[in-house]
C-alpha positions, 0 to 999 in steps of 0.5 A: 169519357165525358158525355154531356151534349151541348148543341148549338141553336144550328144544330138543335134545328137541324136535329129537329128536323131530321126528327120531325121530317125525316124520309129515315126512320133510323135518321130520325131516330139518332136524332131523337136520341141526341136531343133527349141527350141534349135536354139532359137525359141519361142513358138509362132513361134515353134507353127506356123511351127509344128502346135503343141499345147503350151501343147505340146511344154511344154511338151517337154521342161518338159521332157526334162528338167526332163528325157533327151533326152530319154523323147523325142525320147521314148514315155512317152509323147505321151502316152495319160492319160487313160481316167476314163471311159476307165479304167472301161470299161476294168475292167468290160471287163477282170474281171467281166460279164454282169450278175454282174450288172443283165442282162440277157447275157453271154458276153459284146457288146459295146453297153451294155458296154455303156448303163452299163457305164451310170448307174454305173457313169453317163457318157453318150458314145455311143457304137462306142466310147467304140470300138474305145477305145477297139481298141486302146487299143489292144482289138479284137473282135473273137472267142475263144478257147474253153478249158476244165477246167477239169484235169487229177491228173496224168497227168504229170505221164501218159505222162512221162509213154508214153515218157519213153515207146518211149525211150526204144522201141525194134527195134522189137516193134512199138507205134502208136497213135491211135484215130477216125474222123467223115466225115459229109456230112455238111461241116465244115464251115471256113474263106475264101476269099470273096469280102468286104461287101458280104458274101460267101455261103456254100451250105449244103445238109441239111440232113446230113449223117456221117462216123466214120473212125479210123486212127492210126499215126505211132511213128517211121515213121509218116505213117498214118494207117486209115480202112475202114469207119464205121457208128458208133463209137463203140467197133466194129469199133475199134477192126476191127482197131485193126484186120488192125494194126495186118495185116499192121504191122506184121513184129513187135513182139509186137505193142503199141497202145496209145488211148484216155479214150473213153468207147469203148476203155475200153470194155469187148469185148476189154478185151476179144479181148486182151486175145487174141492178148494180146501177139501182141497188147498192149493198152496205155491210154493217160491222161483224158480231155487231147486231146492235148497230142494225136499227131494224133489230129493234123493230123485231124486238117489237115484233116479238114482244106484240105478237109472237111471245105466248101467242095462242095461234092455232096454226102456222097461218093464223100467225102469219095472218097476224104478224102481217097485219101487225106489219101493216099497221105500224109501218109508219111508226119506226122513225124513233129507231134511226137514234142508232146513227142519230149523228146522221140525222 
């Protein structure tokens, strides 16, 4: 095989600069290699300046006989063959469970990767080498997101319902989205800066007390309307919301109330309460097992990451306390969360 190089002026400056500027250091490296190749250096030589293998020598020659110059400043021949093991251990990890091969565990740990890599093939890797090769391939150990596999037939239907009904509101009609919050004593534990090594501590109370608050998030503003804490979450806690949207909003002629599926939202008192107040208050009920399309579910989400996640309130009314002046202070600043229906702004 012949191995002589010949460049082109082209070639011999893109080599350069894959070489001198190279973000790559492997890029740039092939390319160091081809042009002392094309300046008639032998691989002994080549090999005794770059230290790279004679492998790694005649794959560049190869490459770039065979694919040009774009074989050496791209990555094809740094990309490493997956080893065999590498492979299976990724199939098992995306497709199949520890409980297909009869153990007695929901999820994988590298160390039952490995203990199952040597009974299906024989291979013999300790559980480090199994991470490794999980890391280099992109893979992270985390939690993650709990979804609901349930869904709702008419979901693109109600959705469309709720965007038509935003669209065309009255000046003299208003929509809010409504929903409830629990306030527990025990906090809600989240990340947070520590020292490596050591582990921060949360402390709890350890009899947990909670409240139940109702908010409502309104459509044309962003305001948060939020009552009075209750100790259940029941028909009474949202009918007495119901009683303060009537109050807070009085200059409307009619008001759209968009709540989740919840049983009490379909009560016989809240039947009977709308017989009522039908000619002021209307319900609107988002699709089931869909929370997402609830704006105020972000508003929560705040909610918690400010004020209830490691908190160190003493008692069940020092929460309270904050959590309301928290309400208080970013009631104004919620018109972002309407991106759900932003087709109906």
């Amino acid at each position: 095989m012949d191995d002589s190089i010949r460049l082109s002026e082209e070639q011999r400056k893109e080599l350069l600069i894959a070489y001198r500027s190279g973000k790559d250091a492997r890029v740039s490296r092939r390319a160091h290699i081809v042009l002392l190749l094309a300046e008639g250096w032998t691989h002994r030589e080549v090999r005794a300046i770059t230290f790279a293998s004679f492998d790694l020598i005649q794959g560049c020659i190869r490459g770039l006989k065979e694919k040009g110059v774009a074989a050496v400043v791209g990555t094809e021949p740094s990309q490493p063959t997956l080893p065999r093991w590498l492979r299976k251990v990724v199939q098992w990890l995306t497709k199949r469970s520890p409980q297909d091969f009869g153990f007695f565990r929901s999820r994988w740990s590298c160390e039952l990767l490995a203990e199952t890599l040597a009974w299906e093939s024989g291979e013999r890797l300790s559980g480090e080498t199994i991470r490794r090769g999980l890391r280099k391939l992109g893979f992270v150990w985390r939690r993650p997101r709990p979804t609901l596999g349930l869904n709702d037939p008419d979901y693109a239907e109600k959705v469309q319902q709720i965007r038509t009904l935003l669209h065309s509101l009255p000046r003299d009609e208003t929509a809010l989205f409504q929903d409830e919050v629990d306030v527990h004593l025990n906090p809600k534990i989240g990340s947070c800066w520590m020292k490596r090594g050591s582990q921060a501590e949360v402390v709890t109370p350890g009899n947990n007390e909670k409240r139940h608050v109702a908010g409502s998030l309104h459509w044309r503003t962003g305001r948060l309307l939020v009552s009075s804490p209750d100790t259940r979450r029941n028909t009474e806690l949202f009918l007495k919301h119901l009683d303060d949207l009537r109050r807070y909003l009085r200059s409307f002629r009619v008001i759209h109330v968009i709540c989740d599926n919840a049983a009490f939202h379909r009560s016989r008192a809240v039947w009977n309460y709308l017989r009522r107040w039908g000619h002021r208050l209307r319900l609107h009920f988002l699709p089931r097992y869909a929370p997402e399309t609830n704006p105020i579910e972000r508003v929560w989400w705040h909610f918690h990451e400010t004020i209830t996640r490691n908190h160190r309130c003493a008692s069940l009314e020092e929460l309270l306390q904050q959590a309301y002046n928290w309400f208080t202070h970013q009631r104004g600043f919620f018109h972002e969360m309407r991106t759900t229906y932003r087709a109906a702004a």
